[in-house]
N, C-alpha and C positions, 0 to 999 in steps of 0.2 A: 744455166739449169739444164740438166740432163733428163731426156726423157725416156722410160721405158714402158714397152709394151706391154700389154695385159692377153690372156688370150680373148679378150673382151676388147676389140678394136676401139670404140667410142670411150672405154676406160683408161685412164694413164696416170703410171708413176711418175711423178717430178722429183729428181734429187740435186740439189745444190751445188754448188761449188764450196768447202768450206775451206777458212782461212784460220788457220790455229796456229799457237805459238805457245810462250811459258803463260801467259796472259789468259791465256782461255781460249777462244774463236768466234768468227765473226760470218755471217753470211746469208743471202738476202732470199726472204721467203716468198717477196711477192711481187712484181714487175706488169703493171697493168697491159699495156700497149702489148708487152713478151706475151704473156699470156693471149691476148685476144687473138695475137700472130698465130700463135703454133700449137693453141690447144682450140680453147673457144671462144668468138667471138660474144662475148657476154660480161653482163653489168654483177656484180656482188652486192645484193643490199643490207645485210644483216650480218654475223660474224656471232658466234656461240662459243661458247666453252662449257665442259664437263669435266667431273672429276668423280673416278669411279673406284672402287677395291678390286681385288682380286678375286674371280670369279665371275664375275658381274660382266651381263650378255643382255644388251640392249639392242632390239629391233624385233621385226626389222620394217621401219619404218619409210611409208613415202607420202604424199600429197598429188592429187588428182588434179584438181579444179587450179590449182595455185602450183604446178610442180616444182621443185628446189633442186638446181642442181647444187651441188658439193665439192668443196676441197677441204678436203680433210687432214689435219698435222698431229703431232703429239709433240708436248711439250716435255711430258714428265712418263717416264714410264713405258709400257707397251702393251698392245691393242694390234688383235687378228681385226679387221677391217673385210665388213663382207660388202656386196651391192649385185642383185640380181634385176637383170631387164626384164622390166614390166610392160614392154613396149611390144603390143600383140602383130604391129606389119614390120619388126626386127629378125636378121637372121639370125639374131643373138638370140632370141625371145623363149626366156625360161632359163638362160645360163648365169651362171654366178661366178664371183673371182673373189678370192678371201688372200691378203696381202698384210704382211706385216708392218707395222707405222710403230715407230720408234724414238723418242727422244737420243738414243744416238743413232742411226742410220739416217733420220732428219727427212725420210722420205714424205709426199704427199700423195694423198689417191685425189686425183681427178674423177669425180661420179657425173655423167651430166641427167638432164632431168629425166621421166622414165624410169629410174631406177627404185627399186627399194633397197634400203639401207640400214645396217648392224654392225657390232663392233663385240669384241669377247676381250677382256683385260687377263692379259697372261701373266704380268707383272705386279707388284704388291698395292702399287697403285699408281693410276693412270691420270693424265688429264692430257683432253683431248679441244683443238681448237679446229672450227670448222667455220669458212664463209659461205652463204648461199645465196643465189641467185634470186630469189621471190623471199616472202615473207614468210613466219610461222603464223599457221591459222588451224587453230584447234577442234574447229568445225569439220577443216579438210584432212585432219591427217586419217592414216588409214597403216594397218597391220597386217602382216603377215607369219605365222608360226616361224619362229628360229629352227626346229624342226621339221619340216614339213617333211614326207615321205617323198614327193613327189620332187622336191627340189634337192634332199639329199646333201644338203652343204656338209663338209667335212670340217667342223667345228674341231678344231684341237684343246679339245675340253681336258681341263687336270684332274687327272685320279684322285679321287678321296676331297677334292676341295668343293664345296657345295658350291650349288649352281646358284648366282642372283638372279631373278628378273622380276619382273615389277607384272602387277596381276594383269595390265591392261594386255603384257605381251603374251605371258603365257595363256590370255583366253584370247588370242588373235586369229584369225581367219587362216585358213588353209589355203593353199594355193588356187588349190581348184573352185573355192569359194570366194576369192578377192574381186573385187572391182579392179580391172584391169585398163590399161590407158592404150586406145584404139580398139578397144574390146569390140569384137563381135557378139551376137545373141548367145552365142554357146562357145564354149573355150575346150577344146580335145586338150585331155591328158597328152603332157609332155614328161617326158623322160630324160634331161639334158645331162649330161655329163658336164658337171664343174671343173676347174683348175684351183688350185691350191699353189699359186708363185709362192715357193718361202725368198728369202734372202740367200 
């Protein structure tokens, strides 16, 4: 497994080795012990799937009390992949990385917890598998505007194709109004400049 950087240090791509022939190919998504070595030492207890159309822009989603780190794949299709650090004593804190995940480029994003998390399907339709470290707790989750001014993500939204998102996101919390994880009493506007890794 090959890793590449993010301009989000604690973020990382994992790409395979794959083994193809007339047959098709073959190649391994997931090496517990590898992992714990060289990304995070941590347990996976849960494991998701989604499957989305084209247009459709979910997030961006994190958990406070329970936080869920992520490894995220795609199966079918393809998926801009965003995750912005929610983590207020980070010198990340307030930056974002939006990364392409691919059914064929086969990449994974490593998110650890601290992050909130979203995904844009560029393709006609997506489905997307993710393990996460803690559980879903519907009590704990928490939102953030896919939009935010203040966060500024550079969505590679398609001309003319209507935007999806489900009502819980589009009336989500602003940045500057989120519950944040290390929060102080008062959170100063940030202005961070994001990266956009394509392929």
């Amino acid at each position: 497994m090959k890793i590449l950087n993010t301009q989000l240090p604690d973020v990382k791509l994992l790409e395979p080795q794959v083994f193809g022939d007339e047959r098709g190919y073959f190649f391994e998504t997931f090496r517990d012990a590898w992992f714990k070595q060289h990304i995070a030492d941590v347990d996976f207890v849960q494991e998701n799937q989604s499957k989305s159309c084209k247009g459709t822009l979910r997030g961006l989603h994190y958990q406070l009390q329970q936080p869920q780190g992520k490894l995220v794949r795609v199966v079918s299709g393809e998926i801009f992949d965003v995750c912005v650090d929610l983590r207020c004593d980070s010198a990340t804190f307030g930056q974002w990385t939006g990364q392409y995940l691919s059914a064929k480029n086969h990449r994974q994003m490593w998110i650890p917890a601290g992050f909130a998390h979203g995904f844009y399907v560029v393709s006609d339709m997506a489905e997307c598998l993710y393990q996460c470290t803690d559980y879903y707790a519907p009590t704990d989750e928490h939102s953030i505007k896919w939009n935010d001014a203040t966060l500024a993500i550079s969505w590679p939204i398609i001309p003319e194709q209507p935007l999806i998102t489900s009502d819980k996101d589009a009336n989500a919390n602003r940045f500057s109004e989120a519950v944040l994880f290390n929060s102080p009493s008062n959170i100063a506007s940030v202005a961070k400049q994001g990266d956009r890794d394509g392929i």
